[in-house]
N, C-alpha and C positions, 0 to 999 in steps of 0.2 A: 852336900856331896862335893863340896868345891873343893880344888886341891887334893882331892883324894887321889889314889893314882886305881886304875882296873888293870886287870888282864885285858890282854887282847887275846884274838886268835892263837895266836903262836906263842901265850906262853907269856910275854913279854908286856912288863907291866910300862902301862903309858897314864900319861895326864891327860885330863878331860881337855884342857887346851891343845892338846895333839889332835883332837878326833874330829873328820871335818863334819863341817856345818851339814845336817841333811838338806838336800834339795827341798824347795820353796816349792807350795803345789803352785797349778797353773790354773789360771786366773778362765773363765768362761771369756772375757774381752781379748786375753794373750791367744785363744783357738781362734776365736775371730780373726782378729788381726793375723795372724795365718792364713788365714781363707781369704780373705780381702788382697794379702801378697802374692798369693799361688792363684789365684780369679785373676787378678793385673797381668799377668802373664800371657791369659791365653788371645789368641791374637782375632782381629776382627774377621769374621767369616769362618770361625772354630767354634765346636762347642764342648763341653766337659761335662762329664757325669757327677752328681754330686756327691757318688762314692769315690771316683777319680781325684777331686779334690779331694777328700776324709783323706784318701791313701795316700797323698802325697806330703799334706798337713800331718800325718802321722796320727790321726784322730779316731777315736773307735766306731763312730758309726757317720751314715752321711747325714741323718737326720740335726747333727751341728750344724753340717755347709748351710742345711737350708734354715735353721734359725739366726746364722750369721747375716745371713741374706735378708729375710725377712727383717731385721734388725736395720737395715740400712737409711738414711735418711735420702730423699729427694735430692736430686740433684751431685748427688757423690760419682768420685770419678773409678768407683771399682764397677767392673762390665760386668754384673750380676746376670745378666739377660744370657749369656753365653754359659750359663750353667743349666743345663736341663736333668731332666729325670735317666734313667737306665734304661727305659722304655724306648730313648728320643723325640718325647713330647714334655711338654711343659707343664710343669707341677699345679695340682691343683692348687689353689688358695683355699685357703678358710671357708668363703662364702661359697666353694664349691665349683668353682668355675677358675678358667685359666688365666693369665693377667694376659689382657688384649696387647699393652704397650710391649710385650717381652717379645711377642711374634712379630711386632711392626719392627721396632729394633733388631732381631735378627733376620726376618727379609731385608731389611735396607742395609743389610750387610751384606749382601747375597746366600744364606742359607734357607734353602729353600724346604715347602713341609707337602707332606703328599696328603691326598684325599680324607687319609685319618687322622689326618695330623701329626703324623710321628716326622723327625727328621732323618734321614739319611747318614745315619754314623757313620759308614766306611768312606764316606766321600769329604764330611765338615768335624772329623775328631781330631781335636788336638791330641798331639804325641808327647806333652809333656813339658814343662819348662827344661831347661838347655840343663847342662852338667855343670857346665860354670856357673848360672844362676844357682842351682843345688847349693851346690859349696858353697860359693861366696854368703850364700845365707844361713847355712851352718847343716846344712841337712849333710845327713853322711849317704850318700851315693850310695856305695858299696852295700849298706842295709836294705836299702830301695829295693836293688835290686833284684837280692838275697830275697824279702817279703814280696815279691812282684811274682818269682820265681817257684816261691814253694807255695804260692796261693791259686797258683798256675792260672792267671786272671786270662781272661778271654774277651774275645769284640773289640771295640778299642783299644784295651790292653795291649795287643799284639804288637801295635806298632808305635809301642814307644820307645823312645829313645834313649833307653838306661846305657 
């Protein structure tokens, strides 16, 4: 087929060298590293839903944020611990129980958990990375938005910063 010329839409016959490259799929490590960029963000004594991250990473479900997470080695400088569940408690682990180090890390940060353990979202929710950070890293704002908008998100949602 090389050298051949096709139609296009309109009629108009083009070269296979005109037509662009299709986009390259995206890599399970490239959603990661998203999460790890948009988690770096959120600031010490805040915390994020791990659908709040999926939403802002552009990712379909939150069940990625927490395999990125999970995925992490010891001693890494992304604040993993400042991601919790939609509930405002700490995600189960595997073996059924919650990770003890993720509640010592966010008390010594000052977010504090009440009697059932859930934390207090209206008080310790991050409102989002800046718009400048947005842009500068290629996300399109104005989309954000637009999806923040007609998904009509609630609870922390509310006050962010689009």
């Amino acid at each position: 087929m090389t050298g051949r010329k096709r139609q296009s839409s309109r009629g108009k016959a083009s070269s296979g060298a005109d037509a662009p490259e299709p986009p390259q799929p995206v890599t399970m490590q490239q959603h990661f590293d998203r999460v790890y960029d948009i988690t770096r963000q959120i600031p010490a004594g805040q915390v994020a839903s791990y659908g709040q991250v999926a939403f802002v990473a552009e990712l379909g479900s939150a069940r990625i944020v927490g395999r990125a997470m999970a995925s992490l080695s010891a001693g890494t400088d992304v604040p993993w611990h400042r991601v919790i569940n939609s509930q405002g408690r700490i995600a189960i682990r595997k073996d059924g129980k919650e990770d003890s180090s993720q509640r010592r890390l966010l008390t010594a940060e000052g977010v504090f958990f009440d009697a059932t353990g859930r934390i207090d979202f209206a008080s310790v929710a991050w409102t989002g990375p800046s718009w400048a950070w947005l842009a500068e890293n290629g996300y399109d704002v104005e989309a954000l938005v637009m999806r923040s908008q007609n998904l009509r998100r609630t609870g922390p949602w509310q006050r962010w910063h689009f």
